[in-house]
N, C-alpha and C positions, 0 to 999 in steps of 0.2 A: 291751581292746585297748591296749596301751602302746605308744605313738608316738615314735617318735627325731624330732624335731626337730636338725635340723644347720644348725651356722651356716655361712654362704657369704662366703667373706671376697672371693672375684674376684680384681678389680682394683682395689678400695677403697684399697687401696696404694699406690696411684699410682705406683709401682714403688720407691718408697720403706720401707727396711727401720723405720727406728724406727717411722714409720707404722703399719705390719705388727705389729710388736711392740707398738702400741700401742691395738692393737685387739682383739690378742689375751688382753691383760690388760684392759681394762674388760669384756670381753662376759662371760668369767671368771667375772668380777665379781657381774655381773647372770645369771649360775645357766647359761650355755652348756655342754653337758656333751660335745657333738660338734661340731666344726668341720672345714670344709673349705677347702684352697684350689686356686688354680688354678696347675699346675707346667708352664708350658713355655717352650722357647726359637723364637726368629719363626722362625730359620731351619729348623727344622725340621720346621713344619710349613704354610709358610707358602711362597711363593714367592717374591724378593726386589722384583719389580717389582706385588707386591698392593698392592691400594690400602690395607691394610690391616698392612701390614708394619711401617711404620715405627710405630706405634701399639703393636702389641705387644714390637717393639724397647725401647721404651722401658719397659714396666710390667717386664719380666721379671729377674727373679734370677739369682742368678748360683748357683753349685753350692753354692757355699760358705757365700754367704747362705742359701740353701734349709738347709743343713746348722743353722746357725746359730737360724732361724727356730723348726725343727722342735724342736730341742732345748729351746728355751725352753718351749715350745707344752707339752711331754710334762713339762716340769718344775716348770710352774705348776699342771698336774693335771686336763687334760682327759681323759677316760674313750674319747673315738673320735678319731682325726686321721686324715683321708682327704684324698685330692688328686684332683682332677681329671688325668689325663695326656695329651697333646695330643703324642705323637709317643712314639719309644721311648727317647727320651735321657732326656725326662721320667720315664718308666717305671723307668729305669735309676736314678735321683738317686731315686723315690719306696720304690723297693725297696731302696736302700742306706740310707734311713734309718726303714724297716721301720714305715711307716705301718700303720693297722689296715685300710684297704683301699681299693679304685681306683675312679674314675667313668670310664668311658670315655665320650667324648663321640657322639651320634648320627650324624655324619660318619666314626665310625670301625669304627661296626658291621661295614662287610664288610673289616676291616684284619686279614687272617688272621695275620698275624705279630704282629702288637702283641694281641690277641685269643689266640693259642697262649700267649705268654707269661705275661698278666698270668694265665690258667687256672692254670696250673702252680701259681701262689703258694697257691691254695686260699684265697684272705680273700675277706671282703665286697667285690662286686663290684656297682657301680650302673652301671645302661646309660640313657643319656641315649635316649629314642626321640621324640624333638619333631621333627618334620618327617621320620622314619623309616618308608619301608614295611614291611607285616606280615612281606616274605619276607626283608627286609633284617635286622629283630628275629631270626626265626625263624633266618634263618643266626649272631649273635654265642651267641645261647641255647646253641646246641650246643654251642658249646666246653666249657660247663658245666652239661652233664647229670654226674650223680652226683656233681657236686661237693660239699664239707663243705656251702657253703651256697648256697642258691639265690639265682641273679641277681635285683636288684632292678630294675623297672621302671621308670623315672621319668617319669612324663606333667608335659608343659606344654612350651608355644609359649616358646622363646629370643628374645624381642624384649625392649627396657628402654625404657620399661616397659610390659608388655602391653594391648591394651587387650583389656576382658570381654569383647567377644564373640569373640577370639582363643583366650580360655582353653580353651574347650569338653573339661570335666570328662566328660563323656558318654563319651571316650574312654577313660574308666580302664575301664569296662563291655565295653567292645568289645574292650581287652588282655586281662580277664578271660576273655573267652568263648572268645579263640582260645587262651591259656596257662595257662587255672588255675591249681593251685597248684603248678605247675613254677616258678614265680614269686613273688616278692612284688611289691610295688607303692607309688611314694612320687608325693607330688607337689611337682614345682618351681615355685615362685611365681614371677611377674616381673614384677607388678602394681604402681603407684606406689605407695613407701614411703607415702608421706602421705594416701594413698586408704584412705575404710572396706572395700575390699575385702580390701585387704590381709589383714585378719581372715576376713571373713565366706567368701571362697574357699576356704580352708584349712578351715575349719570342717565346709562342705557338702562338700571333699574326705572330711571323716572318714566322711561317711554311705557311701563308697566303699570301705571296708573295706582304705584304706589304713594302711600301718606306718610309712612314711618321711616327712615335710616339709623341704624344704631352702628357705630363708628368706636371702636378701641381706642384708649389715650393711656400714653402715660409721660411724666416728664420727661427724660430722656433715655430714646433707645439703646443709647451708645451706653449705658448703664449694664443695659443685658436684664433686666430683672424680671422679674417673673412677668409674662403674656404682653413681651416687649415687641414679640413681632409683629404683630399685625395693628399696630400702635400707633396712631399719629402723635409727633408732642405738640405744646399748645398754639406755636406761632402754624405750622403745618394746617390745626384743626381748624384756627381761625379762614385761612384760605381755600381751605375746601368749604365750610358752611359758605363762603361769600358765593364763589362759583355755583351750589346744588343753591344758592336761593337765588341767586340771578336767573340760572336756568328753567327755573321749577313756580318760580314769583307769580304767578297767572299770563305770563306773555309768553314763553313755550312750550314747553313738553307737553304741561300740565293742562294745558286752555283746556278750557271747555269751549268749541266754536271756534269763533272766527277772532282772529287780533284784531286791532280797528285798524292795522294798516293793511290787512287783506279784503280786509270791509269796503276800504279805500281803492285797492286795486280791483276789486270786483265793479265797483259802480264804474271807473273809467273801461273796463276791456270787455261787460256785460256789451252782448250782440242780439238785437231785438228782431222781431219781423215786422217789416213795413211794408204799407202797400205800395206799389208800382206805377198806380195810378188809383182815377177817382173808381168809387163804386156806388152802387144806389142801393137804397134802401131793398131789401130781402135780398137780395145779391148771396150767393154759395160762395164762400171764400175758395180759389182755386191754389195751386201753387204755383200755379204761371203767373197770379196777381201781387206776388211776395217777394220780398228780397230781404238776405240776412243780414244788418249791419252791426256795427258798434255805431252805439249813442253816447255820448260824452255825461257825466252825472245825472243822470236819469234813478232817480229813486224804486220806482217802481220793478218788478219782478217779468224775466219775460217766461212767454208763454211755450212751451214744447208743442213742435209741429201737428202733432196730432189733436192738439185742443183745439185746430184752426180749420182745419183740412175741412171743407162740406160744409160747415155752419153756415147758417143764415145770418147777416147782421142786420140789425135792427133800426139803423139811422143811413143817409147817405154819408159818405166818407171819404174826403180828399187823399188825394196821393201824400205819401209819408207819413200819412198818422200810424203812429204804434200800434198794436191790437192787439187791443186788453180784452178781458171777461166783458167788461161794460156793452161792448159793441155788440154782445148779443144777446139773446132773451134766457136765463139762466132761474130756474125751480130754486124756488129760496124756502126753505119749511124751517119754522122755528119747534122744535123739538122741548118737551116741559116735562124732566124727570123730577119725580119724588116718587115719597110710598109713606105711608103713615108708619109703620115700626121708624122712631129714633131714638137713640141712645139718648140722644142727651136732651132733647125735650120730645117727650112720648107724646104721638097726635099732633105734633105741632099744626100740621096741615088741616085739622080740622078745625082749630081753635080760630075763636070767632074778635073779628076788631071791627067797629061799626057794622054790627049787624050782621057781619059775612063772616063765614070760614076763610084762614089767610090765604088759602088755594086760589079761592073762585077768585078776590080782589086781582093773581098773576092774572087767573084767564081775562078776565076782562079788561085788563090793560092791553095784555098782550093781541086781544083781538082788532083794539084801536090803529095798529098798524097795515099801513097801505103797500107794504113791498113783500108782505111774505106771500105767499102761494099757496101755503095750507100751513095750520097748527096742528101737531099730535102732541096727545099726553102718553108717556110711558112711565106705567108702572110696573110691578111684580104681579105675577099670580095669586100672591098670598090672600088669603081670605079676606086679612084687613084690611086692604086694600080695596075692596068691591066698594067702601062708601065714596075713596077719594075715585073711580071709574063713573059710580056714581055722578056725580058731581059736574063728571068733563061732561057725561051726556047731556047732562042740565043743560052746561051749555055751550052745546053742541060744537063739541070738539071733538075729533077723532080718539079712539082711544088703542093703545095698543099693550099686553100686557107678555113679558117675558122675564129669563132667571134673575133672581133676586141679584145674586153678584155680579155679573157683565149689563153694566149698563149702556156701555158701547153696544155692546149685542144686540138688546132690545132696540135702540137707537136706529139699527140697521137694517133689521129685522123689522121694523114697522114700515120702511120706506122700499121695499121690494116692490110691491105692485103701482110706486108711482116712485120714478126714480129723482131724486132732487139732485142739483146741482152744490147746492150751497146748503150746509145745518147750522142753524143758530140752537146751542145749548144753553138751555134755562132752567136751572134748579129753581125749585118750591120753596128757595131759602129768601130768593130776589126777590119779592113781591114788588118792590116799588123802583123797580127796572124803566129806565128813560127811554121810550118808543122814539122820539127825534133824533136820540144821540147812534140809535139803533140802527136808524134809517140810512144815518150819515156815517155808520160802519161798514153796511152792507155795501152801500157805494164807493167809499173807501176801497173793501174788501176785493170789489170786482175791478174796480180801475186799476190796482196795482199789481193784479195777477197773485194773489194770496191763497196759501194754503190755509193761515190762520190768523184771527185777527183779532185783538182784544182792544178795550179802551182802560186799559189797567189806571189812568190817572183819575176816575171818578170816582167817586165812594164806593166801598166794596157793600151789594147789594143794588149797586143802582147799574153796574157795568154791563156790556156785552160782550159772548163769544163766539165768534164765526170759525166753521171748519168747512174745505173741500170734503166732499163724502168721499172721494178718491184717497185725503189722508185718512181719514178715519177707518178706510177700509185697508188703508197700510197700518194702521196701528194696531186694528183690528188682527190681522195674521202675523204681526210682527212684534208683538209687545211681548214679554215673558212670563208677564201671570198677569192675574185681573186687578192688580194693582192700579197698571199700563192701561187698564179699558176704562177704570173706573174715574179716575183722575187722570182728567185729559189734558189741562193745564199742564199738570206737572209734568205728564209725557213728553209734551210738545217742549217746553221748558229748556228740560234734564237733555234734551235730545236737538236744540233748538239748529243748531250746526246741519241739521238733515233737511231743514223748512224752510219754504218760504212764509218768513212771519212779518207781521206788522203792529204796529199801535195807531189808529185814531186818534187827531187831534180833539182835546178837548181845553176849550175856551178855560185862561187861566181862574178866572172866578166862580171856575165849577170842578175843580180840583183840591178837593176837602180831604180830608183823612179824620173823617166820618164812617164808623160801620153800622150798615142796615141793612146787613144779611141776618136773616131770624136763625137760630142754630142753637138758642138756649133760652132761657126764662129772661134773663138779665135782657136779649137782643129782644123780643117780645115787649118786654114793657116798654125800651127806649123806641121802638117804630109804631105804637100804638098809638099816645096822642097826637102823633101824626097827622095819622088815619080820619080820627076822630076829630081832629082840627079841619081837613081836608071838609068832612060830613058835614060839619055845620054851616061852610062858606059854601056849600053845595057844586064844589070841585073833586066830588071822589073820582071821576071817572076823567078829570079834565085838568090835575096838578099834574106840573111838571117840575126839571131841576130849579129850578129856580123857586118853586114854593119848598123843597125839598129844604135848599139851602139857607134859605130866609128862617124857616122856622128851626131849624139847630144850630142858627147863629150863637154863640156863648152857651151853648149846650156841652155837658162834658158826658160823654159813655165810657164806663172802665173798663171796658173791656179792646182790642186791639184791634184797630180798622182792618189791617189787614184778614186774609183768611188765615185759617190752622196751619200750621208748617206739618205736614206730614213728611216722616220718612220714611219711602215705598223704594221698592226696585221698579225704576221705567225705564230699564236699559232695552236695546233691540236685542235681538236674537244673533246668531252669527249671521254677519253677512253676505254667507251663501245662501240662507235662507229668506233674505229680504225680496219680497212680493213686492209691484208697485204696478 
């Protein structure tokens, strides 16, 4: 988790420019890579007879200084310059001098005009919600639904300087639950500069799977000057960003998963079940045949009792062999989603390359495989769809058709009355998908005790994805919209720390970054001559990687091997609610 720390420059100014500028250049200094300040004029947002008018009368800049400020700011070489804006004149002076993006303050959440506008800009956008209700957040949020980037959140009590029990971090929990990741999330300190909390707040912030810290500076407290309390000066500011990015760096708080030195302690103290002695072939595995031990680096995944308990195994089997999936007879179905509605190439599935629709060339690849059990095709009910159902009947493929959005669903939902062990997912984007490398996944897949298993180092379009129907049916009740069902990659991914996952070796000379997944006009014309190459040497039905790779040797496609980066919510649900 990489954390933006931003420095807050206020009113440390004292409404004095060299000040300003002189704070800009030591924090600089001391490694500040984002700053902010605070842009507005009293009368604008302020009423003349507040008690509180003549106070910010006097801190505030004038346009020109603002102009002046910023310029130096962006010329010394800070990487973010953000402003606070406190009315729309500010708004106007922070977008004339083309800051990297706005904080709107909590007061102004329900300020639909200042709110319409700053949307428009599309930059980073931080919403102050300290003393903000849920409906008040909820109403500034909307402005910037589908915007470039998502509002950021910023918890923490506005008083200088807070005291702890005001802070109540508990809330960044409670933002989570009602916004997810419609949002991010920072936190604003305002705890005494010269307090240990100052650290240790921010820290325990990290365990809240925040992105943002925004941290008070000013040159010296011992000054007293205006929003000196809650103030780090620059050698202080320096030592705390080291500390929140040591901790926060992707090796603590922040991991997603596992560290590789937990990675490390799991393969030596992982405890396998072994058998006890020999057994023969169709043999019931008892638990009087088993012993639980630790195995010393052992790569593979073990097995939970219950996967063991009654099965029949399928080879004889000496005393201390492991027991893996392999040992027994496990339903492998390769599973073949599309649907003719696509955004971005419409019909692709029915469009023709030597002779055929790109559909039928998956099925018939895919039927050349000797380890699956059964092929289904899942579609949508949609009308349009009737030609690609069409199609599977031709030949003679199962067909199952369910809701357009939960593709997991239909996935699950066609496998009821024949229940598989093992789904291989196959979009209608893969047509020219390697059955050997497939083969040698599923094998893979079962000897290592795998919940999921990809060959992510082959060309995207030629890869395989293997799933336990056991996770799918955890992902299935546990995912939090059909984001989670639709894109199971990225679930498994986003989520990887809960799985047992793996990758397939794949032979270094078939580890291209080459795309021939079809998903656009551009992908269509680069896997056609292909095709058509394949037709004339009369290997349509009989190329494999190796013609794949021969024939786009010094070939260039502009477009990105990889797939689409999508960004979805695949978080799980709370963890009192996880099924398994």
């Amino acid at each position: 988790m990489n954390v933006e720390i931003v420095a807050e420059v206020a009113n440390s100014h004292q409404g004095k420019l060299k000040i300003a500028e002189k704070i800009v250049r030591a924090f600089y200094e001391k490694g500040a890579k984002s700053i902010k300040f605070q842009i507005y004029f009293a009368e604008d947002f302020l009423t003349r007879d507040h008690t509180r008018f003549s106070h910010f009368k006097k801190q505030s800049f004038s346009e020109s200084q603002w102009e002046k400020l910023i310029k130096l700011t962006k010329k010394i070489g800070y990487e973010n310059i953000y402003a606070d804006i406190l009315g729309l004149r500010a708004f106007k002076v922070a977008k004339k001098l083309k800051i990297s993006g706005y904080k709107i303050h909590s007061t102004d959440l329900t300020n639909d005009f200042l709110l319409k506008r700053v949307a428009k800009e599309n930059k980073k956008v931080f919403l102050s919600v300290g003393g903000a209700k849920i409906t008040e957040i909820y109403h500034a949020i909307k402005f910037f639904k589908n915007k470039k980037n998502k509002p950021i959140l910023m918890h923490g009590f506005q008083s200088y300087p807070t005291k702890i029990k005001d802070t109540n971090l508990n809330n960044l929990n409670k933002l989570k639950k009602y916004f997810g990741n419609s949002c991010h999330y920072g936190f604003q300190d305002h705890v005494s500069g010269s307090s240990k909390y100052n650290l240790y707040l921010c820290l325990v912030s990290l365990g809240y799977g925040i992105q943002y810290i925004e941290k008070h500076i000013t040159f010296s407290r011992k000054e007293k000057g205006i929003d000196y309390y809650s103030s780090l000066e620059p050698l202080e500011f320096k030592n705390f960003c080291k500390v929140i990015k040591e901790t926060s760096d992707g090796n603590s708080i922040g991991i997603s998963g596992f560290s590789d030195a937990e990675d490390e302690y799991r393969k030596k103290t992982k405890k396998f079940w072994i058998l006890k002695k020999n057994l023969k072939k169709n043999s019931k595995v008892k638990f009087s045949d088993l012993d639980f031990k630790r195995i010393n680096n052992i790569n593979k995944e073990p097995l939970f009792l219950k996967e063991i308990i009654n099965r029949k195994i399928n080879q004889n089997l000496p005393k201390n062999t492991i027991i893996s999936n392999s040992h027994f007879n496990c339903k492998v179905f390769a599973m073949i989603v599309a649907r003719y509605n696509s955004k971005r190439l419409p019909g692709k599935a029915m469009l023709k390359i030597a002779n055929r629709p790109i559909l039928e060339h998956l099925f018939l690849r895919i039927k050349k495989a000797n380890s699956l059990d059964k092929i289904i095709f899942c579609t949508t009910k949609d009308k349009s769809d009737d030609v690609l159902a069409k199609l599977a009947k031709k030949n003679k493929i199962s067909v199952f058709r369910g809701e357009e959005k939960n593709v997991l669903g239909r996935m699950l939902k066609s496998t009821k009355k024949s229940i598989p062990d093992v789904m291989i997912r196959i979009t209608g984007d893969d047509i020219l998908i390697d059955i050997d490398y497939m083969e040698k996944a599923i094998d893979y897949h079962l000897s290592n005790n795998l919940d999921y298993t990809d060959h992510k180092k082959l060309p995207s379009g030629v890869e395989t994805e293997i799933f336990n129907r056991k996770i799918l049916n955890f992902i299935n009740e546990n995912a939090e919209d059909n984001s989670g069902t639709e894109y199971l990659t990225y679930y498994i991914k986003d989520n990887e720390q809960y799985f047992r996952t793996g990758s397939a070796t794949v032979e270094k000379k078939h580890q291209k970054n080459i795309r021939l997944t079809i998903d656009s006009r551009k992908d269509y014309r680069f896997v056609k001559p292909f095709l058509k190459k394949m037709q004339i040497k009369n290997k349509l039905l009989t190329y494999n990687i190796d013609d794949i790779i021969s024939f786009y040797r010094g070939k260039k496609n502009s477009q990105k091997a990889n797939k689409r980066k999508i960004e979805i919510n695949t978080k799980l649900k709370k963890y009192s609610h996880l099924k398994l």
